[in-house]
C-alpha positions as CSV (number, residue, x, y, z in Angstrom):
1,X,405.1,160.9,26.5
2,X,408.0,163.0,25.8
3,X,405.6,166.1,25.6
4,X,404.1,165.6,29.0
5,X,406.9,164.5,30.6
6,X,408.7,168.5,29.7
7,X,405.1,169.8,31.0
8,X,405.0,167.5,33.9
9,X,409.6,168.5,34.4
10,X,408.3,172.3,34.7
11,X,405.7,171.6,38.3
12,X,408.9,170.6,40.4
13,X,411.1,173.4,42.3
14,X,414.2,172.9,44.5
15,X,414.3,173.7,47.9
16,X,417.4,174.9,49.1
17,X,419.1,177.6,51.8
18,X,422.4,179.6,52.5
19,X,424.9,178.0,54.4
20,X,428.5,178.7,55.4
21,X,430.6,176.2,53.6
22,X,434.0,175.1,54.9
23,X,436.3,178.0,53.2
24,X,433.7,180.8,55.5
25,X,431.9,181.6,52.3
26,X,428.3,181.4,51.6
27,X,427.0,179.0,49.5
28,X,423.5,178.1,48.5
29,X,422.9,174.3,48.8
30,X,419.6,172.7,48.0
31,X,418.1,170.3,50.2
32,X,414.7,169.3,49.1
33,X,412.3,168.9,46.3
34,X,408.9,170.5,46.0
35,X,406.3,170.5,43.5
36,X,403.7,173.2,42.3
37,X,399.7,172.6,42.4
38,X,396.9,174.9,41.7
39,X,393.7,174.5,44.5
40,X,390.7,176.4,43.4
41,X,392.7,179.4,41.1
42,X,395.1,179.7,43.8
43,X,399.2,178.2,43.4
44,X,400.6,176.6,46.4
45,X,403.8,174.8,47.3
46,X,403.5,171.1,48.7
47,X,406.6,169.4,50.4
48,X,407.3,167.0,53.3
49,X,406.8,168.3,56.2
50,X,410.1,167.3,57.9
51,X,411.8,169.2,55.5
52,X,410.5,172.8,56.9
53,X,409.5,171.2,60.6
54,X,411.7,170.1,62.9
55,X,409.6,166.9,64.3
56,X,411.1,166.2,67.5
57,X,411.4,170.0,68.7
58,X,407.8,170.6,67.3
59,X,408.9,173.9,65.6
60,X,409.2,175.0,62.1
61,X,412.6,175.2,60.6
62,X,411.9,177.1,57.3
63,X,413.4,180.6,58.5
64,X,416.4,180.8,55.8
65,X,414.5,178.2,53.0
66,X,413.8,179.5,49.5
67,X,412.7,177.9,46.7
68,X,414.4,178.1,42.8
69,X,413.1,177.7,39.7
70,X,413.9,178.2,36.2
71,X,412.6,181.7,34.4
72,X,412.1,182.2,30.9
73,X,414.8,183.7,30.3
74,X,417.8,180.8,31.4
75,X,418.3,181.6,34.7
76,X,417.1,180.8,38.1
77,X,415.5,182.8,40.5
78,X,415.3,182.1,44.4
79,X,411.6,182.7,46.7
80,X,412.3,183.4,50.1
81,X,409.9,181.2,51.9
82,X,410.0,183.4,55.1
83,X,409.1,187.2,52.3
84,X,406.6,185.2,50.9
85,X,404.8,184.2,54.5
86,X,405.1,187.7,56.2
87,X,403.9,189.4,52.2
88,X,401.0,187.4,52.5
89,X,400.4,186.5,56.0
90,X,400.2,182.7,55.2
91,X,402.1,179.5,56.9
92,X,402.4,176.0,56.4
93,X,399.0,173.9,56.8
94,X,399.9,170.3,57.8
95,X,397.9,167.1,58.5
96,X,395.3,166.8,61.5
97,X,397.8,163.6,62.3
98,X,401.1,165.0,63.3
99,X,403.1,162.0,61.4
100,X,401.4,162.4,58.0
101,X,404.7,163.7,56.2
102,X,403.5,165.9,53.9
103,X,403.3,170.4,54.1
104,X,401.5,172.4,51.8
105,X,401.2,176.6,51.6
106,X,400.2,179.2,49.1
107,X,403.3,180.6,47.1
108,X,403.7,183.6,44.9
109,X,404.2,183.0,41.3
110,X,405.2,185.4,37.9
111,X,403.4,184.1,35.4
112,X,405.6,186.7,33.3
113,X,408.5,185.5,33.8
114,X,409.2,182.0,35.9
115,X,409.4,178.9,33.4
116,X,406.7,176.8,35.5
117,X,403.7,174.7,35.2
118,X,400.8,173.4,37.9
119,X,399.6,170.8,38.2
120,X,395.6,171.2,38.3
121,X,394.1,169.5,41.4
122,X,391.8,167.8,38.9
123,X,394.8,165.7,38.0
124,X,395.1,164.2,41.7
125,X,394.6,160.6,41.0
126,X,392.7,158.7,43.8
127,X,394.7,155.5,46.0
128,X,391.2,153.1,45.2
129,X,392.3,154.0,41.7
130,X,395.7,152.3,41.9
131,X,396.9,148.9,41.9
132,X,400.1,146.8,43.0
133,X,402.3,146.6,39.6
134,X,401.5,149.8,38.1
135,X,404.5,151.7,36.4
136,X,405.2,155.1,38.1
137,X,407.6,158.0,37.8
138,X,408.6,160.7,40.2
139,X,411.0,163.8,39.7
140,X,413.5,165.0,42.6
141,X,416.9,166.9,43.7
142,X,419.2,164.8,43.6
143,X,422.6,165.5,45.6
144,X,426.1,165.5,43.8
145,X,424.9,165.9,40.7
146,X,425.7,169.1,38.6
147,X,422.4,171.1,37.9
148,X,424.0,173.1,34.6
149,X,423.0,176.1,36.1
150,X,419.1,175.5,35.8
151,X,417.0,173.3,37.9
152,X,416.6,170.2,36.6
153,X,415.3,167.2,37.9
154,X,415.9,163.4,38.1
155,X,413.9,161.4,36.9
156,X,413.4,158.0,38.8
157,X,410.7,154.9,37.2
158,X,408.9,152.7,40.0
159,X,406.6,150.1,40.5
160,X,403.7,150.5,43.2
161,X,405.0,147.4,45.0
162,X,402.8,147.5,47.7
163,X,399.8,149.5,48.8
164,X,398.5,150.0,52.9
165,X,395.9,150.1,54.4
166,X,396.8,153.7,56.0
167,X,396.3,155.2,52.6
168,X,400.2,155.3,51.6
169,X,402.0,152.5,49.5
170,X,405.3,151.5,48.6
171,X,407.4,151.9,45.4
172,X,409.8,149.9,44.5
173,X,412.2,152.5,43.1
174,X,415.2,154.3,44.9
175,X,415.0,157.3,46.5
176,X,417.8,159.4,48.4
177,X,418.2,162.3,50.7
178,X,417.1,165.7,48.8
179,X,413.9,163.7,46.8
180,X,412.1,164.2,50.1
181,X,408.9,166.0,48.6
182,X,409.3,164.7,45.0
183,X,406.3,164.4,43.0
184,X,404.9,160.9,42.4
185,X,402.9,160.4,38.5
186,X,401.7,157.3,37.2
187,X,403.3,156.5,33.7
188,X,402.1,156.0,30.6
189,X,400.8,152.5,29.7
190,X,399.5,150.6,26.4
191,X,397.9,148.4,28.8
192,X,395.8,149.3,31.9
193,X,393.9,147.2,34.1
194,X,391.0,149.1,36.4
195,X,388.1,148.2,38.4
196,X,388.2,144.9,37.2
197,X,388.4,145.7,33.2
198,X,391.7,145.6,31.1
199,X,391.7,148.3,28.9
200,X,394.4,148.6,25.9
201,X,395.2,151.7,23.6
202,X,394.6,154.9,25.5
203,X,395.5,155.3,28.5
204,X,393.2,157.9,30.4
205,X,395.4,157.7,33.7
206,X,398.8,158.0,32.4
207,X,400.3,161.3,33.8
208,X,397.9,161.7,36.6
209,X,399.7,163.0,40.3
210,X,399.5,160.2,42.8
211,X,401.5,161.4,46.1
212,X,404.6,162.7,47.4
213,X,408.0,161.0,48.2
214,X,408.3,161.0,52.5
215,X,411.3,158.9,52.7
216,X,413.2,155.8,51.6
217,X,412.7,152.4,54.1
218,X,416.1,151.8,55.3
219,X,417.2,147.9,56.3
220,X,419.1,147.6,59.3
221,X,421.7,144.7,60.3
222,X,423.9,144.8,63.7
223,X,426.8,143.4,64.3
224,X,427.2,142.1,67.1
225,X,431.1,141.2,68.9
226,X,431.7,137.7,69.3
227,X,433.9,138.4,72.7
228,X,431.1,140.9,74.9
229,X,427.8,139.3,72.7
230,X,427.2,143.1,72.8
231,X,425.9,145.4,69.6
232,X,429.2,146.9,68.0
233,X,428.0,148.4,65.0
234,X,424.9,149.0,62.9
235,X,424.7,149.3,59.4
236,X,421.8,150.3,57.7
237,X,421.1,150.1,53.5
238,X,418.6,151.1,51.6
239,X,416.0,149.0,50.3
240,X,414.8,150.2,47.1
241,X,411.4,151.1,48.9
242,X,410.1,154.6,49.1
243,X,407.2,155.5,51.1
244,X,404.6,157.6,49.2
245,X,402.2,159.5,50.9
246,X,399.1,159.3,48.5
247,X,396.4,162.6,47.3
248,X,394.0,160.8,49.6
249,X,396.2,162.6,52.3
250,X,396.4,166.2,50.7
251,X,392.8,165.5,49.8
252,X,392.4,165.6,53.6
253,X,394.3,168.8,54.2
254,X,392.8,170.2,51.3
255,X,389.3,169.6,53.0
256,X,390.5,171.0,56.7
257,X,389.4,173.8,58.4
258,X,392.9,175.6,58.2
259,X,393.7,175.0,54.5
260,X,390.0,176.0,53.6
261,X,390.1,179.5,55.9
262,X,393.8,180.3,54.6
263,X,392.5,180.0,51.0
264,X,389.3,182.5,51.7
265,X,391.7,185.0,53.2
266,X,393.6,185.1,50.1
267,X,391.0,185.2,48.0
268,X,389.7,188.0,49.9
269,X,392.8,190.1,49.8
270,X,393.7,189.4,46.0
């Protein structure tokens, strides 16, 4: 486990950008996770889509994003998104259905030098393949706490607590803002129980990718003032659910018209 889980640590990037802080110096602040895939020989970069698309303006929002990772030597190195789009003449493909959360675009990679790992698209685990009670893990940004100078990711355990129709499901297991994006695996188990069988030892489907965080599913309560009868306040918690948006949906944007003629044009050009 501990082997797989360093490879597995080694697919997820930060996504961050330059702001002005409060003293009127620049600072780099990360905002997002990401995680690294290879389709068909070719490395891309998949996210949610909120975090480089502004949903209600319809626009994208990724003009000062970059992504860091780790290199091989200790230190980390930043990817303008915006270079790497006009190098290449690539952009974001997204879903067909404007609220599937989830973004997806070619990136450039130095095998040389950049401490990273893919994961293969042959490791993209189908939904009919999952069930309610499965043990999963998922790896994210995590705000406030110190990164030691490298990235280095939280890691958060789950339980697929519910799964929809829709294709996404539910895990119970806390996510925050800044794990937006975060790679979803299922985890390791001595026991696994599939199309019908129960099947102990080995465990083929340990490790595989399953989705992408979108957000956490907040509870609301309002409080309402006992003179006017009116709503005075609204507090809202967390509930411990995250929405995952499952491969069946990346599957589908893999398959689309957009993702499949951006690939040929790079393939064509490398």
């Amino acid at each position: 486990m501990q082997e797989l889980l360093e490879e597995i640590k080694k697919t997820v990037v930060f996504i961050g950008k330059t702001i002005v802080n409060r003293e009127n110096k620049l600072e780099d602040v990360f905002i997002a996770t990401g995680v690294l895939v290879q389709i068909d020989k070719i490395f891309h970069l998949i996210t949610a889509k909120h975090v480089v698309f502004d949903i209600e303006k319809k626009e994208l929002k990724d003009s000062d994003l970059w992504i860091a990772l780790n290199t091989k030597d200790n230190r980390v190195v930043k990817k303008s998104v915006k270079s790497i789009k006009e190098k290449f003449r690539i952009a974001w493909i997204f879903h067909d259905k404007e609220e599937v959360d989830l973004a997806i675009i070619p990136t450039a990679l130095d095998l040389q030098n950049d401490d990273i790992k893919v994961v293969d698209s042959e490791s993209f685990l189908k939904i009919e393949r999952l069930y309610e009670l499965y043990d999963v893990f998922f790896l994210s940004f995590q705000p406030g706490l110190p990164t030691d100078d490298l990235i280095k990711p939280v890691i958060r355990n789950g339980t697929i607590s519910r799964i929809n129709k829709d294709k996404t499901f539910y895990i119970d297991g806390f996510a925050f803002p800044g794990n937006s994006g975060s790679p979803v695996f299922l985890k390791p188990s001595p026991i696994r129980f599939d199309k019908g069988n129960i099947s102990l030892g080995g465990d083929p489907l340990g490790g595989k990718f399953i989705g992408i965080i979108g957000e956490y599913l907040p509870y609301q309560e309002m409080a309402i003032s006992i003179q006017t009868n009116r709503p005075r306040v609204i507090f809202e918690e967390n509930t411990g659910l995250s929405k995952v948006w499952s491969v069946e949906y990346l599957n589908e944007i893999i398959e689309s018209e957009p993702f499949k003629n951006q690939l040929e044009k790079i393939k064509k050009s490398t």
